[in-house]
KOLLO-210341 format. One record per residue (C-alpha): residue number from 1; residue in three letters; x, y, z. Coordinates in pm, 1 decimal. Each point is the difference from the previous one (the first is absolute). Layout:
REM KOLLO-210341
@pos: NUM code: ALA u: X v: Y w: Z
...
REM end
This chain:
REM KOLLO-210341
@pos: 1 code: UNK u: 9049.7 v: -3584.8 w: 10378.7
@pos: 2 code: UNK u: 121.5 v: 338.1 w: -90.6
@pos: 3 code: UNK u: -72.5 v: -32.0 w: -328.9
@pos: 4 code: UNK u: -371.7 v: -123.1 w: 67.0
@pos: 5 code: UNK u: -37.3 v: 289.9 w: 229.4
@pos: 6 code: UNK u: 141.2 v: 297.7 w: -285.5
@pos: 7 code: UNK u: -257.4 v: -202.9 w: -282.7
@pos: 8 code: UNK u: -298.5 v: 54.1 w: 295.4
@pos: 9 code: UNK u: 142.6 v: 369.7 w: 38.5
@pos: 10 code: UNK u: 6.1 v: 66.8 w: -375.5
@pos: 11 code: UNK u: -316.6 v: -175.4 w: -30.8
@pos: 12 code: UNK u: -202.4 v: 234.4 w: 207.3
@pos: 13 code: UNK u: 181.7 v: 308.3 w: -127.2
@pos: 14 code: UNK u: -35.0 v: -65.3 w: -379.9
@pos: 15 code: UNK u: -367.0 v: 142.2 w: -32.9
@pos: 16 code: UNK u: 157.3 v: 320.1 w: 170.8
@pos: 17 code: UNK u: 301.2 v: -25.5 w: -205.3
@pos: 18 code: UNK u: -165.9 v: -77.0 w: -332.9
@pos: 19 code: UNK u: -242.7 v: 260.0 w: 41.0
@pos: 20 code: UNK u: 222.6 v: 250.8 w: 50.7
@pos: 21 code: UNK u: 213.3 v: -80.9 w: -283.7
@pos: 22 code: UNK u: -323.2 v: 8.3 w: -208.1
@pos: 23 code: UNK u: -54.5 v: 348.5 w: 128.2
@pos: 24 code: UNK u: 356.0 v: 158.9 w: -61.8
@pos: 25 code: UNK u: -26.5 v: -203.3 w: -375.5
@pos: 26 code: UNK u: -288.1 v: 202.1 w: -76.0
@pos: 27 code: UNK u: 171.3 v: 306.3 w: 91.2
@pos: 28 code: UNK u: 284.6 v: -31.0 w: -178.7
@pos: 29 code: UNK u: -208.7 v: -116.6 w: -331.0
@pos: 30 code: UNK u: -237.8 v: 277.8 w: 22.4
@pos: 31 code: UNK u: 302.8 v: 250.0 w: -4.0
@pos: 32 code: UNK u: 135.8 v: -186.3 w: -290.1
@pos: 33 code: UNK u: -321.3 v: 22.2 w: -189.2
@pos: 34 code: UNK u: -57.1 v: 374.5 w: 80.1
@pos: 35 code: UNK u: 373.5 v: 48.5 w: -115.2
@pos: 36 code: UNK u: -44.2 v: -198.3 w: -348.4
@pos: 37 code: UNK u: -353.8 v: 145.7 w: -109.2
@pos: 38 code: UNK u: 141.6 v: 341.1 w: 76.6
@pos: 39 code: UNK u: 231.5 v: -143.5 w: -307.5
@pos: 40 code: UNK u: -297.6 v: -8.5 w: -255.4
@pos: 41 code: UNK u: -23.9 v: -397.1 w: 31.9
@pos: 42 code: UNK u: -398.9 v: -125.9 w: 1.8
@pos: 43 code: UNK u: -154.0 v: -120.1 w: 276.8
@pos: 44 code: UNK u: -221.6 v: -242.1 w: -184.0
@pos: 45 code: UNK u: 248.1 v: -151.3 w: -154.3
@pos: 46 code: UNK u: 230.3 v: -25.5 w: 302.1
@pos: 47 code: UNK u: -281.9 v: -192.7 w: 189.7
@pos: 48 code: UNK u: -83.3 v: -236.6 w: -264.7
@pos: 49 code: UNK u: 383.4 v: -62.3 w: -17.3
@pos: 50 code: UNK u: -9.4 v: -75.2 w: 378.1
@pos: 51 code: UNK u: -275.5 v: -240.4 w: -43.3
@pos: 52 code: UNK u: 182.9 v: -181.6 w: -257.9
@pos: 53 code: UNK u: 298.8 v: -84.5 w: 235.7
@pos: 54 code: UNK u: -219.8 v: -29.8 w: 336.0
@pos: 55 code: UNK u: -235.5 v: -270.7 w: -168.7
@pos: 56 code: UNK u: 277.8 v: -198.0 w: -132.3
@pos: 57 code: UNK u: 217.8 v: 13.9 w: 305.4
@pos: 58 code: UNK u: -287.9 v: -97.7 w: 242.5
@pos: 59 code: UNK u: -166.6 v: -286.1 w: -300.3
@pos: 60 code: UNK u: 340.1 v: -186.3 w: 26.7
@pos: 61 code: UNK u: 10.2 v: 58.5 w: 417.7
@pos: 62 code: UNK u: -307.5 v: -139.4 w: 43.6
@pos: 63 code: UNK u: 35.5 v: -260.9 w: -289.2
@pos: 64 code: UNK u: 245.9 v: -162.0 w: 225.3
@pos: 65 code: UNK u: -32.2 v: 127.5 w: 371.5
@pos: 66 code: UNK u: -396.8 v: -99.2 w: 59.7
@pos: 67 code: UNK u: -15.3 v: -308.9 w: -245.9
@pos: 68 code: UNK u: -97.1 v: -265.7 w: 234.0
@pos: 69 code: UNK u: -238.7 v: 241.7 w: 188.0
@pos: 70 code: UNK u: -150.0 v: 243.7 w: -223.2
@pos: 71 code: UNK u: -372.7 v: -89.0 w: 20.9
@pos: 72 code: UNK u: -205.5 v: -95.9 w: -308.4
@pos: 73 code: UNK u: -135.7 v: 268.9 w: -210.1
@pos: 74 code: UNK u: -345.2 v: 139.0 w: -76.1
@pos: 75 code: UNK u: -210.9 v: 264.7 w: -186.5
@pos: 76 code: UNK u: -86.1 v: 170.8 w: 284.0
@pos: 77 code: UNK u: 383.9 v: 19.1 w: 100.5
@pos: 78 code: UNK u: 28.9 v: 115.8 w: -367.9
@pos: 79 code: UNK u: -206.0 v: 265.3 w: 49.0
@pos: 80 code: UNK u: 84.2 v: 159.7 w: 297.0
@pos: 81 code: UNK u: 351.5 v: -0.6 w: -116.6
@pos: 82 code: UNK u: -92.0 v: 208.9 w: -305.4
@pos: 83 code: UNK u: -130.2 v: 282.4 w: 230.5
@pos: 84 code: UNK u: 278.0 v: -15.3 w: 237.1
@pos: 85 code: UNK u: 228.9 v: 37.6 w: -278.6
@pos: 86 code: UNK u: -216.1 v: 286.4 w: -143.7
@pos: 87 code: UNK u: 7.8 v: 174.7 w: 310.5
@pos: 88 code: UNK u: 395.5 v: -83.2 w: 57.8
@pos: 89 code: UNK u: 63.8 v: 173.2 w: -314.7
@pos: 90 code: UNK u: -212.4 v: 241.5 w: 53.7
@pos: 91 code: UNK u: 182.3 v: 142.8 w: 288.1
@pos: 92 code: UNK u: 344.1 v: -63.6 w: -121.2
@pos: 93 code: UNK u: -121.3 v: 215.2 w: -322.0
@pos: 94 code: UNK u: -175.8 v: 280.4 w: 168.3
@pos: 95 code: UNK u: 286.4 v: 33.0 w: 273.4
@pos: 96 code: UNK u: 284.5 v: -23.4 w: -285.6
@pos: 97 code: UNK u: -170.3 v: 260.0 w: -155.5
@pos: 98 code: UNK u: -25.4 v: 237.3 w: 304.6
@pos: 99 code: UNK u: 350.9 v: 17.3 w: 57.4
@pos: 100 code: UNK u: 16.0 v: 189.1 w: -328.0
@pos: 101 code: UNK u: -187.2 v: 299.6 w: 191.9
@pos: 102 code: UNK u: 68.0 v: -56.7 w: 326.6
@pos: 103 code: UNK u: 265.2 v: -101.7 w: 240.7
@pos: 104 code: UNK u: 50.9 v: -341.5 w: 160.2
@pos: 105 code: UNK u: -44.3 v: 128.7 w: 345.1
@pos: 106 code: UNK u: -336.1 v: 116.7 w: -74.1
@pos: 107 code: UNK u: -136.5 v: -318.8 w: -131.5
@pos: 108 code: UNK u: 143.4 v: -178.0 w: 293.4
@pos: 109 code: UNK u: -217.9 v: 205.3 w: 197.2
@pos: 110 code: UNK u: -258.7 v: -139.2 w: -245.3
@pos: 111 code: UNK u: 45.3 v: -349.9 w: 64.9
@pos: 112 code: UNK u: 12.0 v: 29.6 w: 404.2
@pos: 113 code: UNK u: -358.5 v: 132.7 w: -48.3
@pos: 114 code: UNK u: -88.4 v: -373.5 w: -74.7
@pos: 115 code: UNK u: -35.1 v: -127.5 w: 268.8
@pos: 116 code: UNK u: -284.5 v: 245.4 w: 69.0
@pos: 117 code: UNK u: -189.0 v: -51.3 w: -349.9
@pos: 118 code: UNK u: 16.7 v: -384.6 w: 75.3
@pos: 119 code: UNK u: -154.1 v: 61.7 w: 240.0
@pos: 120 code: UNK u: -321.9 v: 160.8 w: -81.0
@pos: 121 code: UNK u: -14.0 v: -210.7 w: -288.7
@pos: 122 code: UNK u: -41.0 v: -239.1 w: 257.5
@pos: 123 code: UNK u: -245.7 v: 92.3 w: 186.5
@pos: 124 code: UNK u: -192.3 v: 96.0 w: -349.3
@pos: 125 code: UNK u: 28.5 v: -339.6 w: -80.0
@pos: 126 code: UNK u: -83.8 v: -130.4 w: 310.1
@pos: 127 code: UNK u: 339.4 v: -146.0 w: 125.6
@pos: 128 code: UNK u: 40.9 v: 229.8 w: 238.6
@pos: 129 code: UNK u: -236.3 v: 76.6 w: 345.2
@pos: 130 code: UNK u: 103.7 v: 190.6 w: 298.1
@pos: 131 code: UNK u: -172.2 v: 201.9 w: 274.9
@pos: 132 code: UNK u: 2.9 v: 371.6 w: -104.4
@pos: 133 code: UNK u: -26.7 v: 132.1 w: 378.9
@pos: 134 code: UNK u: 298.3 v: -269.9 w: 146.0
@pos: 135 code: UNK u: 334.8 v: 85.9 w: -9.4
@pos: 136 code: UNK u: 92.0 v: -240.9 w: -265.3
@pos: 137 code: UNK u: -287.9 v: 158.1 w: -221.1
@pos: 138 code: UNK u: 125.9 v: 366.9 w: 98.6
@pos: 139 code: UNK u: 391.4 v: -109.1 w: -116.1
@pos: 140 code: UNK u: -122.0 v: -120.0 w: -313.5
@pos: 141 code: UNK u: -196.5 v: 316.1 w: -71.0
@pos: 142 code: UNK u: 255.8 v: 220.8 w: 91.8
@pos: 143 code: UNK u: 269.1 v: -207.9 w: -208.2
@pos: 144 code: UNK u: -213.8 v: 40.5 w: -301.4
@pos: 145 code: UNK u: -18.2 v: 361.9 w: 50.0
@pos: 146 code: UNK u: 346.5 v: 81.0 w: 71.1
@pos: 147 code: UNK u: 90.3 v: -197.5 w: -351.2
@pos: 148 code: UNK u: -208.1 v: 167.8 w: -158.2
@pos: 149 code: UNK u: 103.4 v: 375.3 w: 175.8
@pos: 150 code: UNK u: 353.2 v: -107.6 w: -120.1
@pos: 151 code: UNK u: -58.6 v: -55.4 w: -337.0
@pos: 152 code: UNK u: -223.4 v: 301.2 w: -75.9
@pos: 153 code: UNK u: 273.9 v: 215.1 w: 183.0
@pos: 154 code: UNK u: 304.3 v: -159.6 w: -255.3
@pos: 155 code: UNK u: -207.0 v: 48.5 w: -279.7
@pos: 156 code: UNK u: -133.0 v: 323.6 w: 88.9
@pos: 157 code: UNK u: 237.7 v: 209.2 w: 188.6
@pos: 158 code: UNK u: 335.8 v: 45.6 w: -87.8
@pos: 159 code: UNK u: 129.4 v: 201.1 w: 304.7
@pos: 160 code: UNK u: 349.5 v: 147.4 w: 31.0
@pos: 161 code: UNK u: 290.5 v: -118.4 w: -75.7
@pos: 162 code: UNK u: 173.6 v: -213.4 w: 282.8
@pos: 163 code: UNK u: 326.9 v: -184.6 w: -150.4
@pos: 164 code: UNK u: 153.1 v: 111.2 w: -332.9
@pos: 165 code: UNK u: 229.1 v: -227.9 w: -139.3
@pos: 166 code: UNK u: 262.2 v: 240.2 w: -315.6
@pos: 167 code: UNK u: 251.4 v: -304.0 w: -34.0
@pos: 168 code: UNK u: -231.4 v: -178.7 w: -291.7
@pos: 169 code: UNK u: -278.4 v: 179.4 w: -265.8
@pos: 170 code: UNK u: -341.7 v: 10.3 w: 166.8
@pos: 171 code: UNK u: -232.1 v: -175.5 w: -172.8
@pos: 172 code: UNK u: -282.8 v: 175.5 w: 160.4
@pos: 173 code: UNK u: -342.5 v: 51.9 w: -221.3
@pos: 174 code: UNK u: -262.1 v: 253.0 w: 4.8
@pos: 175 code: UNK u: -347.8 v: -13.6 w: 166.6
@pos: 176 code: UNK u: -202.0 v: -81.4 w: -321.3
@pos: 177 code: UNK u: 177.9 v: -301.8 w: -79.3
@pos: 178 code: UNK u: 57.5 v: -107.2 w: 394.9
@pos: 179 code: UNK u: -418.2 v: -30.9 w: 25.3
@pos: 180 code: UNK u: 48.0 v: -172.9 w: -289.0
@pos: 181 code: UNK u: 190.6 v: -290.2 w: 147.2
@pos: 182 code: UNK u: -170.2 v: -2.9 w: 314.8
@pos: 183 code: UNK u: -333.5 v: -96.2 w: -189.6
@pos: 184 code: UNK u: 210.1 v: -258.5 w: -175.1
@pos: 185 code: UNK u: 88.5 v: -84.4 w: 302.7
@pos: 186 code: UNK u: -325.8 v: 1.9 w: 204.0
@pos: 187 code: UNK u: -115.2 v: -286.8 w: -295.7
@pos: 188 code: UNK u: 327.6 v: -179.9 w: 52.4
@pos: 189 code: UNK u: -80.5 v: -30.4 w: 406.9
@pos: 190 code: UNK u: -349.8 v: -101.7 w: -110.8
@pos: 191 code: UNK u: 92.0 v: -282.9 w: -194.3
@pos: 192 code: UNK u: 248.2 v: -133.9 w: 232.2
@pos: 193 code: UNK u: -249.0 v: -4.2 w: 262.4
@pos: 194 code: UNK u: -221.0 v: -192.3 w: -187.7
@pos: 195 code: UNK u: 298.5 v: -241.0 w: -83.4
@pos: 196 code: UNK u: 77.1 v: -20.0 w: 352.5
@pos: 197 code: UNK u: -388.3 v: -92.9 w: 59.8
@pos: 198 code: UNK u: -58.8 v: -236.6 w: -217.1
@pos: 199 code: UNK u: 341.3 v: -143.5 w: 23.4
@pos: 200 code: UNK u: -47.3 v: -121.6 w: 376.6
@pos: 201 code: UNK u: -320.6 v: -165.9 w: -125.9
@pos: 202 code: UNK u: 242.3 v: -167.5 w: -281.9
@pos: 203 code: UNK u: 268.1 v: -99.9 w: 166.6
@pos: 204 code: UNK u: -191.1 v: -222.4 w: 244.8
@pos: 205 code: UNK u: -203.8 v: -212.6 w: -268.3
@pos: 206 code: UNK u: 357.2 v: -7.7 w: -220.1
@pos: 207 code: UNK u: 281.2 v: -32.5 w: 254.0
@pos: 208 code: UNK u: 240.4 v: -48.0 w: -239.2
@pos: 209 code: UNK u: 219.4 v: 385.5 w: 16.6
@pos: 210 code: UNK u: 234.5 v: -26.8 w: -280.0
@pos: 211 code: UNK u: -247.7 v: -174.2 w: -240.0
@pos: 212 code: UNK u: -296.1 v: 271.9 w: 32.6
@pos: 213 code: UNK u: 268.5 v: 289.1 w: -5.8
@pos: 214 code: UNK u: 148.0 v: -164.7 w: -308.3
@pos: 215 code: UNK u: -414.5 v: 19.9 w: -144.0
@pos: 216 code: UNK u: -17.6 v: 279.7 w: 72.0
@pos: 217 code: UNK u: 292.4 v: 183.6 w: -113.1
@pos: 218 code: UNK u: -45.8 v: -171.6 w: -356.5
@pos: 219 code: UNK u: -434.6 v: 100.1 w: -96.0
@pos: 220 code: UNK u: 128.7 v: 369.3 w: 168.8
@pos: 221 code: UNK u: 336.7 v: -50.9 w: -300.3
@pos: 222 code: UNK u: -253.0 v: -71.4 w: -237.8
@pos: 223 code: UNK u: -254.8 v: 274.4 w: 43.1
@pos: 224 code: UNK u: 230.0 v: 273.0 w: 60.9
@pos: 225 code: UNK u: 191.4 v: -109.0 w: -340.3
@pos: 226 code: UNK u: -337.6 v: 24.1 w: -165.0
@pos: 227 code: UNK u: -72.9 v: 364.8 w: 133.8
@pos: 228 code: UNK u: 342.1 v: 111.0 w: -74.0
@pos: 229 code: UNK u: 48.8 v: -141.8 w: -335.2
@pos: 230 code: UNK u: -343.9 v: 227.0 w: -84.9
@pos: 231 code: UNK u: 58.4 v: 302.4 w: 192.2
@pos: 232 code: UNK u: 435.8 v: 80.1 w: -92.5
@pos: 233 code: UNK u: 172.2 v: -6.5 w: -314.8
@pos: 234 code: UNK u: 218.7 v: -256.6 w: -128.7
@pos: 235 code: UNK u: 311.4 v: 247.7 w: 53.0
@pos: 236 code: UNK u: -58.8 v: 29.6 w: 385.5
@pos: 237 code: UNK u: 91.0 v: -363.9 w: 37.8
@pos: 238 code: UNK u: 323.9 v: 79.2 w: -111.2
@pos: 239 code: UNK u: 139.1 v: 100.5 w: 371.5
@pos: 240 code: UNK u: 316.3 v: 213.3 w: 66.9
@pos: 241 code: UNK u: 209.2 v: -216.7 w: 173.2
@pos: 242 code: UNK u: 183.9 v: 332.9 w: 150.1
@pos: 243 code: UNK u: 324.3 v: -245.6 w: 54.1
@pos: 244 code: UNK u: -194.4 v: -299.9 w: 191.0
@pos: 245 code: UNK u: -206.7 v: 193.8 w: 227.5
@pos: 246 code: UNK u: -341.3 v: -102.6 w: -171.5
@pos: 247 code: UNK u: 89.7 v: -337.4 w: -61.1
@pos: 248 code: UNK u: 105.1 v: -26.0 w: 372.0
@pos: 249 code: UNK u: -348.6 v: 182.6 w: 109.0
@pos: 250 code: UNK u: -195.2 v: -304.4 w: -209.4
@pos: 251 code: UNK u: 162.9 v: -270.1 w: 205.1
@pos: 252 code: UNK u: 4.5 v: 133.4 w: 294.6
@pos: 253 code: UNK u: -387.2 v: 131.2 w: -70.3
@pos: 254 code: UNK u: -133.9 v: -343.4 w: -146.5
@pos: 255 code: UNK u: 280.9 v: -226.5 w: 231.5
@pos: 256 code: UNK u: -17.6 v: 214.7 w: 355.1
@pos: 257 code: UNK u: -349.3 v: 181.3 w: -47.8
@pos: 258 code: UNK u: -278.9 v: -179.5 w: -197.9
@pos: 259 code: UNK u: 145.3 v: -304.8 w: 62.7
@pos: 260 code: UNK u: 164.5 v: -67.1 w: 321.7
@pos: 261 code: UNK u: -167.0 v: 296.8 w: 211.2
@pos: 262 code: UNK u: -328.0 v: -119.7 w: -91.5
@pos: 263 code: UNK u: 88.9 v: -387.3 w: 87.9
@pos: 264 code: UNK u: 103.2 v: 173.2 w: 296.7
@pos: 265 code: UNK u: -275.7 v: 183.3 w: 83.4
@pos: 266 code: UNK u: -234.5 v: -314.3 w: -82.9
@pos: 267 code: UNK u: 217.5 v: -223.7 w: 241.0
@pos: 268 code: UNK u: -16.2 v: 234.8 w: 242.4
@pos: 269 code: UNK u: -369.9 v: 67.2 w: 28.1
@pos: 270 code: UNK u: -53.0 v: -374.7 w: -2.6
@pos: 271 code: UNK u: 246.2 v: -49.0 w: 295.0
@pos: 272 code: UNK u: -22.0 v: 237.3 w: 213.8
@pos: 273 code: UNK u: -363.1 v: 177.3 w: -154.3
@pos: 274 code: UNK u: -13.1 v: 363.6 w: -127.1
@pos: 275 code: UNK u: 35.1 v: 180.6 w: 308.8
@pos: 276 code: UNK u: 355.2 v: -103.3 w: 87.4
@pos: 277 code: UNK u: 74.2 v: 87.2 w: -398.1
@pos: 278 code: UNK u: -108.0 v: 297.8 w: 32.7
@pos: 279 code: UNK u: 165.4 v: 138.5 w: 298.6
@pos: 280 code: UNK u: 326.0 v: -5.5 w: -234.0
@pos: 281 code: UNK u: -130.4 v: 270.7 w: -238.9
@pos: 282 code: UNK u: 71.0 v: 326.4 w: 190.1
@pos: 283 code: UNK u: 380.6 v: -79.3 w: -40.3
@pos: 284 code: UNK u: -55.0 v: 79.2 w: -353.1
@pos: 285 code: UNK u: -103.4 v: 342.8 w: 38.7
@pos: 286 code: UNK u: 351.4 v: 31.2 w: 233.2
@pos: 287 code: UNK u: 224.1 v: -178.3 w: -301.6
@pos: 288 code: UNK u: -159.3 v: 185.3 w: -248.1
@pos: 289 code: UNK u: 40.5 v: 313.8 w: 174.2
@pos: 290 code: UNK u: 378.4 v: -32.6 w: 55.2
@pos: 291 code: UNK u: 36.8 v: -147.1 w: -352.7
@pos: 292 code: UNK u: -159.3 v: 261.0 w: -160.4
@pos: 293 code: UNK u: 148.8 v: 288.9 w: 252.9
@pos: 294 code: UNK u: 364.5 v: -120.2 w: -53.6
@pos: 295 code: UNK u: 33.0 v: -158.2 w: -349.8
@pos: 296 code: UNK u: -186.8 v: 196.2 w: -199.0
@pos: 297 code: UNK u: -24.5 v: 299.2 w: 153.2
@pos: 298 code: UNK u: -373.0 v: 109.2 w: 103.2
@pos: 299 code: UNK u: -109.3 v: 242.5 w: 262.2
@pos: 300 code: UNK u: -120.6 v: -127.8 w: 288.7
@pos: 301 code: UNK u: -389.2 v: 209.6 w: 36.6
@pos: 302 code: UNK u: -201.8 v: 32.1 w: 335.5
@pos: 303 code: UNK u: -286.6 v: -139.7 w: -175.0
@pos: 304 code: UNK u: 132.6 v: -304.3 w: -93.2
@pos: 305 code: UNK u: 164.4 v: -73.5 w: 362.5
@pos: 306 code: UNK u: -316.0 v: 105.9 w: 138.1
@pos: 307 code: UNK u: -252.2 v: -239.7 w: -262.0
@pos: 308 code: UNK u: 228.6 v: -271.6 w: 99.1
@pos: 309 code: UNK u: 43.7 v: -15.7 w: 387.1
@pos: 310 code: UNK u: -427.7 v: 29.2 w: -15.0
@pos: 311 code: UNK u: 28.6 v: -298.8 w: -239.5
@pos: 312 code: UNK u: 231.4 v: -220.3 w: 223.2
@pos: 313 code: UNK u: -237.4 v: 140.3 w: 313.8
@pos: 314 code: UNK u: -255.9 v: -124.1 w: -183.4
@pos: 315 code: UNK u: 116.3 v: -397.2 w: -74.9
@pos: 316 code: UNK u: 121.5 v: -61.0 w: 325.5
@pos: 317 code: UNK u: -342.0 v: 107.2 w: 143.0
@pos: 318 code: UNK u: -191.7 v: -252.2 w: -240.0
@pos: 319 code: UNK u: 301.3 v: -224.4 w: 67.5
@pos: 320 code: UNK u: -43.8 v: -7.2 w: 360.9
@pos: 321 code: UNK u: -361.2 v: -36.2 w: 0.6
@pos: 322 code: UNK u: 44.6 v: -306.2 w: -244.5
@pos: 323 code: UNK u: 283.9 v: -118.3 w: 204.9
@pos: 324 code: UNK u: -278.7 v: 16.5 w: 255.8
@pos: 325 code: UNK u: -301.1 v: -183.7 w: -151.2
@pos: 326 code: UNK u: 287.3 v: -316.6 w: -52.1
@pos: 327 code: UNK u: 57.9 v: 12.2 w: 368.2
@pos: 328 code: UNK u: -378.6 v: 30.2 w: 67.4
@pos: 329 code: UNK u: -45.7 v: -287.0 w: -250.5
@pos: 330 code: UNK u: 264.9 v: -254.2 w: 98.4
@pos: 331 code: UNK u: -119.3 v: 45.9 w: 402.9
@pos: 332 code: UNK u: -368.6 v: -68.3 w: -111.2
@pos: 333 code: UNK u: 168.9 v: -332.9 w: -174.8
@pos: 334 code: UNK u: 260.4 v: -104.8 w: 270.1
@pos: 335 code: UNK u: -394.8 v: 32.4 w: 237.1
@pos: 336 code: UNK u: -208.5 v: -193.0 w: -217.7
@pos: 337 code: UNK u: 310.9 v: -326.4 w: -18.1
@pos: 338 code: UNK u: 24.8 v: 58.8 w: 414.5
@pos: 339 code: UNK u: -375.4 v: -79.8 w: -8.5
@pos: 340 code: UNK u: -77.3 v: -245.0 w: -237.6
@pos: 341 code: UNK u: 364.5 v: -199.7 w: 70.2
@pos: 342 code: UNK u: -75.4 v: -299.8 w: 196.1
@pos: 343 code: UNK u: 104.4 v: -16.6 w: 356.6
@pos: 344 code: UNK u: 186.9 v: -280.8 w: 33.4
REM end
């Protein structure tokens, strides 16, 4: 009995639990990646490395995890994983590539924004209604604004000097190439939120998690291999190990990033739906912060504290009003099966 009652426990805590584990991974990697490229290593080459290991680990997971119920395949299914992949590498590129001008706290205020560029994509594409004078219209409005207030104040305002951390070298960069890395970054967000899009349309026609991650993960290996084998030399595939650190960054990149972070993210959005996922994000902004604060040694600006409490103000008021259309939603259904159930 005890032991049925800790497997209920841990089964309704593990979405909590995984998620934040996902969030403090991503911390921890970005840090590593900022700390390696400052090195001289590539960051094309370092993704398509990542790929490598993330499609194989996840091909031989799903090889023998979803055998009996993977469902059968299809052109269509071909085809939209293609784009997802594109647009999975995609992001993983352009964010890799930020972190060589700008600091992993400031691109985690990037990705909290989102939640508020899903969505108006939504309601460009017609997802998404709502009532622009009710209060559920008004917290979506004002959530969008607030993300977007945040990130225009990171990006643009600097602001004085809060925390300064002299126990490691700061590895603080100059204005130039910080709007550099937010544009990179503003592209990355972009193409995640189209991932996230069209990967809730995905997901329910292919229910089948590891599989279409594993997909995925290997057309996005294959064109960013392409594009890198064109754009770098042959030389910068030769990476500086630096005693084990960059080999450790590619498995714990392609293993705990690409591969299992994006399963993660794909299980999670088809159990629970994107609005529970994304209430997890603001705790990156809070490990990358302390990460980046204590390890290696940034200052801690007013601008950035300031861009991200706007940004976290911002989700939870689109949170909340999606949190709200659900409730509004499942009453309307719980009235319609009180009608039409028979009496008797």
């Amino acid at each position: 009995m005890e032991l049925r009652g800790l497997g209920l426990w841990f089964e309704t805590c593990k979405p909590y639990l995984v998620l934040t584990l996902n969030e403090l991974c991503l911390a921890v990697f970005m840090i590593l990646i900022q700390f390696i490229l400052s090195k001289g290593v590539n960051a094309l080459a370092i993704v398509v490395y990542e790929h490598i290991v993330a499609t194989v680990v996840i091909s031989v997971l799903a090889f023998f995890l979803e055998r009996q119920k993977r469902p059968p395949l299809s052109v269509k299914i071909l085809c939209y994983t293609f784009l997802l992949g594109f647009l999975q590498t995609l992001c993983q590129l352009l964010l890799t590539m930020a972190l060589q001008f700008i600091g992993s706290s400031y691109e985690s205020i990037g990705l909290n924004s989102k939640t508020a560029v899903i969505f108006v994509l939504a309601v460009a594409f017609g997802q998404e209604k709502f009532q622009f004078w009710s209060s559920n219209g008004q917290a979506k409005i004002w959530g969008v604004t607030s993300s977007t207030a945040g990130v225009l104040v990171t990006v643009l305002w600097t602001g004085p000097t809060i925390l300064k951390s002299t126990k490691f070298p700061s590895f603080q960069v100059d204005s130039d190439e910080g709007y550099v890395g937010g544009i990179m970054i503003i592209f990355g967000v972009l193409a995640s939120c189209f991932w996230n899009i069209l990967m809730g349309h995905v997901t329910r026609v292919y229910p089948a998690d590891l599989s279409l991650t594993a997909m995925m993960t290997f057309f996005g290996t294959i064109q960013i291999a392409i594009v890198t084998a064109i754009v770098i030399p042959r030389s910068s595939w030769e990476l500086q190990w630096d005693g084990g650190l960059v080999l450790v960054v590619i498995l714990f990149g392609g293993i705990g990033i690409i591969g299992l972070s994006f399963y993660v993210m794909t299980w999670s959005i088809h159990k629970r739906g994107p609005v529970f996922t994304s209430a997890f994000t603001p705790l990156l902004i809070v490990f990358s912060f302390l990460l980046e604060t204590i390890v290696l040694g940034d200052s801690a600006h007013l601008g950035s504290i300031v861009g991200a409490f706007l940004v976290v103000v911002g989700l939870y008021l689109i949170l909340w009003a999606k949190a709200d259309d659900m409730k509004k939603k499942n009453e309307i259904t719980a009235d319609d099966m009180s009608i039409h159930s028979p009496l008797i």
